[in-house]
N, C-alpha and C positions, 0 to 999 in steps of 0.2 A: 411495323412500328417498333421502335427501339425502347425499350423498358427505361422509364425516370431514375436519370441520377440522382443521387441521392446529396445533400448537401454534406460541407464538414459536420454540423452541427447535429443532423438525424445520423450519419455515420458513429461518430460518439455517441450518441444513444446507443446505438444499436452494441455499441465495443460496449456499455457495460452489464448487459447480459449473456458475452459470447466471451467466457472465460479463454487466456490463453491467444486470444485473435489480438491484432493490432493492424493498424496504420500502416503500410509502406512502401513511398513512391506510388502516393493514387492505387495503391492493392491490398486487401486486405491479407493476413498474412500468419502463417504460425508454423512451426514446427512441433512437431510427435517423435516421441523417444518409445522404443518396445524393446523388448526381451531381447529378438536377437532379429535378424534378416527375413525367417518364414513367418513371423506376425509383423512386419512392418508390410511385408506384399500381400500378407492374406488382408489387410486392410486399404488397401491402394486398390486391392479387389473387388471389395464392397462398393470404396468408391468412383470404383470405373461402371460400376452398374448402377449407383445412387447417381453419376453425370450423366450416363445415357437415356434415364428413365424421364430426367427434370431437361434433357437437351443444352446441359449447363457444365463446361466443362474444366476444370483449374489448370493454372500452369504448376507441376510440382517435380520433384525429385527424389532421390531414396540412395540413400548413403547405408549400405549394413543395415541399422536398425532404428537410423532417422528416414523419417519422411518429412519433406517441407513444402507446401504450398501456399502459391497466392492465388489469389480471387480479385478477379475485374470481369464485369461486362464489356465486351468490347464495341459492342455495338452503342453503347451509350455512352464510351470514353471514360467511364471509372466504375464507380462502385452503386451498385442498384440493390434493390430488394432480389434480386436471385441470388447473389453473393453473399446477401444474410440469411437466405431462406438452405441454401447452400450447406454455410458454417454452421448454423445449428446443426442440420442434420449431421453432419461429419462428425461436431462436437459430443451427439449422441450416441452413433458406433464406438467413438473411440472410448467412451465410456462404459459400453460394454467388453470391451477387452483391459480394463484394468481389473 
């Protein structure tokens, strides 16, 4: 069974506890700025174990010392509670590397 999407209206809820995330094109979405290239991958690292562990996976990229991802369930055609159960978590690692 495919996880509930999530309305515009509980999406904006949810964007105003997840500093940094936004809306875009039905995904949620943010880029991260680091030092330089070996802390943007060492943290794409984190979160390639933090997606395998939750079976929850983003679409992202990694430019030098940006990293950008979006987040959609795709099994539910947008945005669910794994996409904010997700961003939190992410929004926590990358707090511990500031």
């Amino acid at each position: 069974m495919a996880p509930k999407l999530l309305s515009a209206g509980e999406i904006n809820a949810q964007l105003d506890g997840l500093p940094g995330w936004h809306l875009e094109d039905n995904k949620l979405a943010r880029e991260f700025k680091f030092s330089d290239f070996l802390e943007a991958f060492s943290f794409m690292t984190e979160l390639a174990l933090l997606s395998e562990r939750l079976n929850h996976h983003p679409e992202w990229s990694n430019v030098y010392n940006t990293v950008k991802i979006h987040l959609m369930t795709h099994d539910a055609g947008g945005v669910s509670e794994k996409d904010i159960d997700w961003a939190i978590q992410c929004n926590q690692r990358y707090n511990q590397h500031l």
